[in-house]
N, C-alpha and C positions, 0 to 999 in steps of 0.2 A: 924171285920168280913168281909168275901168277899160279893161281892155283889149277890152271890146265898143264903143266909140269910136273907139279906132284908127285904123281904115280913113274916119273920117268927120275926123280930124285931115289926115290927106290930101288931101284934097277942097278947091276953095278955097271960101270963107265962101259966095260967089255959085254954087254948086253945091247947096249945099244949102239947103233950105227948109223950114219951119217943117211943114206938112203932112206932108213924110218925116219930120220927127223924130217928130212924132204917134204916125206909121202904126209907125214904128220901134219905142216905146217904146211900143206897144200890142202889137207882135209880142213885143217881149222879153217883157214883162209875162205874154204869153198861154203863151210857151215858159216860161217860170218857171214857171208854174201846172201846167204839163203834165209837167215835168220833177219837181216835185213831188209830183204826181198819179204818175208813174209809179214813181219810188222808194217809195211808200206801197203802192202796187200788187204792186209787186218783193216789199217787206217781207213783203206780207201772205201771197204765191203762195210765200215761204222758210218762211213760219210753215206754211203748209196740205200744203206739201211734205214739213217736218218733223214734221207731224202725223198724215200718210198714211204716212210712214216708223217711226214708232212703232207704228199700227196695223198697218203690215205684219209689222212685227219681232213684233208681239205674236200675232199670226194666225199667222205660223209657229210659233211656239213651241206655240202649243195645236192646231196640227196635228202638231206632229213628238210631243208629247204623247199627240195620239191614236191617234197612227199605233206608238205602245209599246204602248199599252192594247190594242188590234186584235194585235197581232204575241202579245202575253202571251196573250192571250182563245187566239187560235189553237192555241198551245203548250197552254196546258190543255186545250182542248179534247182537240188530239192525244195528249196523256198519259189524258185519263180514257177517251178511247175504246182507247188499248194497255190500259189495264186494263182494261174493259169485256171486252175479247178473251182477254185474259189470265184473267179468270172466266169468262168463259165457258168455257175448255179447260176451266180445275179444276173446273168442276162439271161437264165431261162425263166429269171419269176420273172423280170420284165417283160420280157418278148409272152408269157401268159398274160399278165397284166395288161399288157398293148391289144392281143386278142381278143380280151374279154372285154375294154372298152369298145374296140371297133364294132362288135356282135350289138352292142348297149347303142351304138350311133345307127349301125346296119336297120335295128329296131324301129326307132326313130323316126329314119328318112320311110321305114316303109308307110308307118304311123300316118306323116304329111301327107305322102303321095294319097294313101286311103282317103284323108279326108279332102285333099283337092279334089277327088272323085265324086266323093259324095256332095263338096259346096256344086262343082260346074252342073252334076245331074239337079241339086237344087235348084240352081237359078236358070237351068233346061226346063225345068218343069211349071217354077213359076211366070216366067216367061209363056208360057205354052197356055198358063192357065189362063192370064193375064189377058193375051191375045183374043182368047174364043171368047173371054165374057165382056159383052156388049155395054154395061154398068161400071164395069173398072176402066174401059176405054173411055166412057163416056165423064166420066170424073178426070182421067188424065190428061183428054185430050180437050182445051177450050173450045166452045162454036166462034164461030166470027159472028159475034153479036157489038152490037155499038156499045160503047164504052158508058157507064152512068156519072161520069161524072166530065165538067167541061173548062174547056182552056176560056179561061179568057185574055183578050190582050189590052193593055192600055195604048187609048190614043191619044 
């Protein structure tokens, strides 16, 4: 006999009765099914357990993935905005530099202009002076006098 008998070898014959054994070997029966049913149950809650354990392992990984992608994105970012700042300085020494040549040409053209003014009023004036004196005209201007020296031609 197995050892779920046991306690019924004990008993004497007249103790026991045919309806206990029934009800007995309809408990055992029902515990079997159940003990069954719960190993099945176990297996299944070790499988969905190691299933939710892979999905977690795998969720972390494409978090901690994302969480480099975010962290790099940051870093560039902060690199292209130090250079954004970074050009910007170099174009403000430039665009001063540009300024301060243009004032240095500004200069310059006023310079020319000035002295265009002063040459045209010279040679206004020389002109002027030129005109009214009778001796400078008379020196510029030839007479029509006969030429001192003479052609000749061979015949």
């Amino acid at each position: 006999m197995t050892e779920k008998y046991i306690f019924l070898e004990k008993m004497s014959p007249f103790q026991i009765r045919r309806s206990d054994l029934s009800k007995l070997d309809v408990l055992e029966a029902k515990f079997n099914i159940y003990e069954d049913l719960s190993r099945q149950m176990m297996d299944k809650l070790e499988v969905a357990v190691d299933k939710i354990s892979e999905a977690n392992n795998k969720i972390a990984t494409i978090l901690s993935k994302h969480d480099e992608r975010i962290d790099q994105t940051i870093r560039n970012d902060e690199n292209f905005a130090k250079q954004l700042d970074e050009l910007k300085e170099e174009n403000k020494e430039d665009h001063k530099a540009v300024i301060k040549r243009l004032e240095g040409l500004e200069l310059k053209v006023q310079e020319l202009v000035k002295f265009r003014w002063i040459i045209a009023g010279a040679v206004l004036i020389i002109s002027f002076v030129f005109s009214q004196s009778s001796t400078v005209v008379d020196i510029l201007t030839p007479d029509h006098q006969q030429p001192n020296y003479r052609v000749e031609t061979k015949r």
